[in-house]
N, C-alpha and C positions, 0 to 999 in steps of 0.2 A: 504494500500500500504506500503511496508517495507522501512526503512528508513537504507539507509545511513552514514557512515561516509568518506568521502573522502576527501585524501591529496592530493592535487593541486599544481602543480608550474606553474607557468606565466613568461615563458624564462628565467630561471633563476635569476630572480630578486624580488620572491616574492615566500612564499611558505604560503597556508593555509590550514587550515582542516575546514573543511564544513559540514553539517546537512543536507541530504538532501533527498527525497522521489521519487521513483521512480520502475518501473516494475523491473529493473535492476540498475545495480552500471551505465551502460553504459548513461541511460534514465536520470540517477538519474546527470550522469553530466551535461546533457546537459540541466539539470530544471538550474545545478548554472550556468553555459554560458547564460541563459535566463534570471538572479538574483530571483531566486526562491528559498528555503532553506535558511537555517542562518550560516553565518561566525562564528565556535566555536574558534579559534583564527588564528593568521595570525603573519608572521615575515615580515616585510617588508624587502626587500636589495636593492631598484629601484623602477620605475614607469612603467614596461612593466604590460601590463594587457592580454596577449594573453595566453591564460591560458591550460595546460595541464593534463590532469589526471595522477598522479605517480602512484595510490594507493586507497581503499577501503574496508571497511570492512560493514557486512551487523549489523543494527543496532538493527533488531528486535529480538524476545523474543530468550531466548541462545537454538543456534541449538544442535542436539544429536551431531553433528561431528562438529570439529574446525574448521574454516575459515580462509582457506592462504591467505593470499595475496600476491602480487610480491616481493620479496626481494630488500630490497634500503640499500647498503650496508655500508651505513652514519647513520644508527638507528639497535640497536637490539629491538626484539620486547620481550618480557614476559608476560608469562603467569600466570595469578595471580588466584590461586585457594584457597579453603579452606583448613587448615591441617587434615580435617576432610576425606579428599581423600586418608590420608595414615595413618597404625595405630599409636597408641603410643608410640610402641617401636620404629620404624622406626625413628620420629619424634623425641622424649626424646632422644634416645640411637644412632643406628646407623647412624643418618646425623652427630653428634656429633665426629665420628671417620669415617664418609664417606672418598672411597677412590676417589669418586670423589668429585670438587670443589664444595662447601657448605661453606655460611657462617651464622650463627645468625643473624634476624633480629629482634632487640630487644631482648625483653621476650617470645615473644609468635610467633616465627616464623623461616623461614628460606628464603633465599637466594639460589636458585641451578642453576649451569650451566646445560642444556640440553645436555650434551655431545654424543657423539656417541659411546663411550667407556665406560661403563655400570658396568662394572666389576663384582663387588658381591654385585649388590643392591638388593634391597630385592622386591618381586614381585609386590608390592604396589607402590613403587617409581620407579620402571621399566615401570610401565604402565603409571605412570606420565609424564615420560622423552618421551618416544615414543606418547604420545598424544601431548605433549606441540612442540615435535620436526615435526608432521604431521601439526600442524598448525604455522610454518616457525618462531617459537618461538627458542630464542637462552639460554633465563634463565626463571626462573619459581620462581614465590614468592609465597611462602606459608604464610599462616596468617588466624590466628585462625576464623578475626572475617570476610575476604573474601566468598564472595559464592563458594555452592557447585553447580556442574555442574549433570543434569540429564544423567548421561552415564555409557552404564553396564562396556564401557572399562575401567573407572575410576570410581569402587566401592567407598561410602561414608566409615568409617565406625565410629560406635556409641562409644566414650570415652570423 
């Protein structure tokens, strides 16, 4: 049975994220309404416990296609792939003078806004931004030692 991660709030005075198994995200809430699955962590702001589902992602092995969830316009989400999804030069050279917003993450990475405005990216990081933007992603972290994702829309490639 797939598992779950779902974000909860409880009338606004409590928000957690949850672990939890189910035919569905829908099945899989109402295992936590029942206290089945695990609390992976919780903010408390109150003591209401009447609990609602904000949000979900499915937890099992990485699907071909990205997984949306609702937009909750208090979090952006990113997407965290390997720099193995875009070549060398892309990486080395043109994030380095990108005209869109990019920044250095470390040594071995980068930081990219998902933008809608694309300009003169190169067709490796095109296909990044339009995969990460499909799954209601707003930035995308590249990093060397991140997984690669099984997808012909996002070719690995070997450097």
């Amino acid at each position: 049975m797939p598992q779950y991660r779902l974000r909860v709030h409880a009338t606004a005075t409590i928000e957690e994220n949850w672990i939890a198994e189910g035919t569905d995200a829908e099945v899989a809430f109402e295992n936590v309404l029942q206290g089945q699955g695990h609390i992976e962590d919780d903010k408390v702001i109150g003591d209401e416990t009447d609990r609602q589902l904000a949000g979900w992602t499915q937890m099992s092995a990485i699907a071909s296609q990205p997984t949306a969830t609702p937009r909750d316009d208090r979090f952006d989400r990113m997407l965290v792939l390997s720099t193995a999804h875009i070549t060398q030069a892309t990486c080395n050279e043109w994030l380095a003078q990108a005209t869109i917003p990019a920044w250095p993450k470390g040594e071995y990475g980068w930081f990219v806004y998902a933008t809608e405005e694309i300009g003169d990216a190169p067709t490796d990081m095109e296909a990044v931004i339009h995969y990460a933007r499909e799954a209601n992603c707003d930035w995308i972290m590249l990093d060397r030692d991140a997984a690669t994702i099984d997808d012909p829309r996002i070719p690995t490639f070997d450097w």
